[in-house]
C-alpha positions as CSV (number, residue, x, y, z in Angstrom):
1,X,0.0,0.0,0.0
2,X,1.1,3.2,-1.1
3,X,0.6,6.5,0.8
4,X,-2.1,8.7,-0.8
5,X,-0.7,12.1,-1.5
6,X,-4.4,13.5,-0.2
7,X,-3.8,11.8,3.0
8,X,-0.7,12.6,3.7
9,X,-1.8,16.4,2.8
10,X,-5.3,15.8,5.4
11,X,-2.7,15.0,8.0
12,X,0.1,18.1,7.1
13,X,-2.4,19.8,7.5
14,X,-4.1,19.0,10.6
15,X,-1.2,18.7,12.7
16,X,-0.4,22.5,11.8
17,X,-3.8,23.6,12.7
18,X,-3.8,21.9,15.4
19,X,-0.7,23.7,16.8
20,X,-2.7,27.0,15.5
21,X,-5.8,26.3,17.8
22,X,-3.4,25.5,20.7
23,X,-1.4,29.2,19.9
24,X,-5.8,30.9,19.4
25,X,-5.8,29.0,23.2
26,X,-2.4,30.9,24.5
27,X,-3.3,34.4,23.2
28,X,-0.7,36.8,22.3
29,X,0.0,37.5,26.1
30,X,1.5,33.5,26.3
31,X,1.9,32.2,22.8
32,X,5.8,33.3,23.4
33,X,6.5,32.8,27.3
34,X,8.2,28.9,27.9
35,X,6.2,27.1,30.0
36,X,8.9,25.9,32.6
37,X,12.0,27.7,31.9
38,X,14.6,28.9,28.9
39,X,15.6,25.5,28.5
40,X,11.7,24.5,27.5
41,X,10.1,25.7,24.3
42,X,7.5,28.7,23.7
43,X,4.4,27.4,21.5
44,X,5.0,30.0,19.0
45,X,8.9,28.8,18.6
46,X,7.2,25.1,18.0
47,X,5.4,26.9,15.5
48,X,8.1,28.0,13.6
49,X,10.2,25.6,13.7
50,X,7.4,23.1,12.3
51,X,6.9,25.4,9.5
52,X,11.1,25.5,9.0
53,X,11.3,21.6,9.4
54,X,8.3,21.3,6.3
55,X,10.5,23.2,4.4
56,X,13.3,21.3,5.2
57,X,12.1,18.4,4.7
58,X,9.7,18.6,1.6
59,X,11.5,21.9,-0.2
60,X,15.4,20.7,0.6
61,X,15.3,17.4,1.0
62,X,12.4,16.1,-0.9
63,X,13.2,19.0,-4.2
64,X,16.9,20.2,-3.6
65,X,15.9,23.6,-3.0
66,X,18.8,25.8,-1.2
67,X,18.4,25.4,2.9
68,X,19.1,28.8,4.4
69,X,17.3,27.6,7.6
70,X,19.0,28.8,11.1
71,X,17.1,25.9,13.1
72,X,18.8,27.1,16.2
73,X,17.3,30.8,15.9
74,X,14.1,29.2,15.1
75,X,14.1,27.9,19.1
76,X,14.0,31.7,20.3
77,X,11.7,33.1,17.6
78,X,8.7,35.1,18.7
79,X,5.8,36.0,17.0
80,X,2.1,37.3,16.9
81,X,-1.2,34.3,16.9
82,X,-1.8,36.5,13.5
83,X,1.9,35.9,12.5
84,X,1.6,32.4,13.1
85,X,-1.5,32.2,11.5
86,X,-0.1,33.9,8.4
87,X,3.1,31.7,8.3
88,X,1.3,28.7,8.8
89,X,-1.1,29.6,5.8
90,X,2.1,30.2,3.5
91,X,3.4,26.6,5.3
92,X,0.0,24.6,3.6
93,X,0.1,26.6,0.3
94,X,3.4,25.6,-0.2
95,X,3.5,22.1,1.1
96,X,0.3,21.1,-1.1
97,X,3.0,22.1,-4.2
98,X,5.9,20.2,-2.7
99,X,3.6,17.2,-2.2
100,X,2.4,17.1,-6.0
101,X,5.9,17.0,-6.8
102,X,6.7,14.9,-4.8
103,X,4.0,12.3,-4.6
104,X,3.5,12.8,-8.7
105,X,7.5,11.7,-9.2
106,X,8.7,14.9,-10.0
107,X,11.0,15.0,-7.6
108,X,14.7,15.3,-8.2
109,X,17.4,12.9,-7.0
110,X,19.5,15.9,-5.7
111,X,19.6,15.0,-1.9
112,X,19.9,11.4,-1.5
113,X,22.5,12.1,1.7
114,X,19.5,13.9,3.7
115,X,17.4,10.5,3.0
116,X,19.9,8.4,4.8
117,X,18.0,9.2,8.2
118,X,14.5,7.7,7.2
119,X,13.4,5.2,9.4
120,X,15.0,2.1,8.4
121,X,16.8,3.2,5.2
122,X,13.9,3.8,3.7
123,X,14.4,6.6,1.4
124,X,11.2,6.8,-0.6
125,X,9.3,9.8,-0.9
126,X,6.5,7.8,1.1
127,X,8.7,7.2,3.8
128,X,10.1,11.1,3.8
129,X,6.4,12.6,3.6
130,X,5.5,10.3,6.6
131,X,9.0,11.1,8.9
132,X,7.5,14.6,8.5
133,X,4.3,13.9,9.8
134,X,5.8,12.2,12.7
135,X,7.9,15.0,13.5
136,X,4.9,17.4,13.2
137,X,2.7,15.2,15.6
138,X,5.7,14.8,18.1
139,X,6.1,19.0,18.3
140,X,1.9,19.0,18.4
141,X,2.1,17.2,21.3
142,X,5.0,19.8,23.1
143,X,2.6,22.4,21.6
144,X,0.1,21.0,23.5
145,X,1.9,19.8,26.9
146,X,3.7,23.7,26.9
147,X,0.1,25.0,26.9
148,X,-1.5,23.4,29.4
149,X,1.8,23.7,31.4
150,X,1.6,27.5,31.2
151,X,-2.7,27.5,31.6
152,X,-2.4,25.4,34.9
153,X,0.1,27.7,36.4
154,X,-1.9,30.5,35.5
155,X,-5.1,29.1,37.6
156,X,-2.8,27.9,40.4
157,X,-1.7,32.0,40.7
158,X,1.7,31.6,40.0
């Protein structure tokens, strides 16, 4: 069985929504404050960095585009809900393109080396479209955990 390039795009794109209803949740006051810490992650920094790991992914790795990605900054990165809902919305538009190529064979074989860390050795465009959407339900989940992390020590007072 093959992976259907409409279901892997259903699930792209849930998993970023997702993280945008958890950032609607936060607000602008907390979208950016880390929930326990600077060594913990702000839900707008997951954010970002899931938007910078599609394009790794899909746009460098899947296509050969350049990566000019600073992953590290990515981390400290703040932004607006409305920010995040903008770059988010750029995110899908783009990742619904990479996919066709992708999925329709139209990728190039121009980045074999960043294939070499698929599960198993499995370096099909299958297996890369579905590493990405393990990745982007693994940071959902810290989305999710940093939020209620910050909510609940708002209603204990602290």
């Amino acid at each position: 069985m093959d992976l259907e390039r409409t279901t892997a795009e259903r699930y792209l794109r849930h998993s970023l929504t997702q993280m945008l209803e958890v950032a609607d949740r936060l607000g602008d006051a907390r979208v950016n404050e880390r929930p326990l810490g600077p060594e913990t992650n702000a839900v707008a920094a997951l954010i970002i960095h899931c938007c910078g790991v599609t394009e790794f992914w899909l746009g460098h790795v899947g296509l050969g585009r350049p990566n000019e990605r600073d992953r590290e900054s990515e981390f400290s990165a703040t932004a607006t809900v409305a920010e995040l809902h903008a770059l988010v919305e750029t995110t899908i538009a783009r990742l619904g393109e990479d996919l066709d190529r992708i999925m329709g064979g139209a990728a190039p074989d121009t980045n074999r080396a960043g294939r070499l860390f698929l599960l198993g050795g499995d370096e099909s465009d299958g297996s890369l479209v579905l590493h990405l959407i393990t990745e982007l339900f693994q940071h959902l989940g810290h989305a999710e955990l940093a939020a209620d992390a910050l909510i609940g020590r708002n209603r204990a007072g602290s």
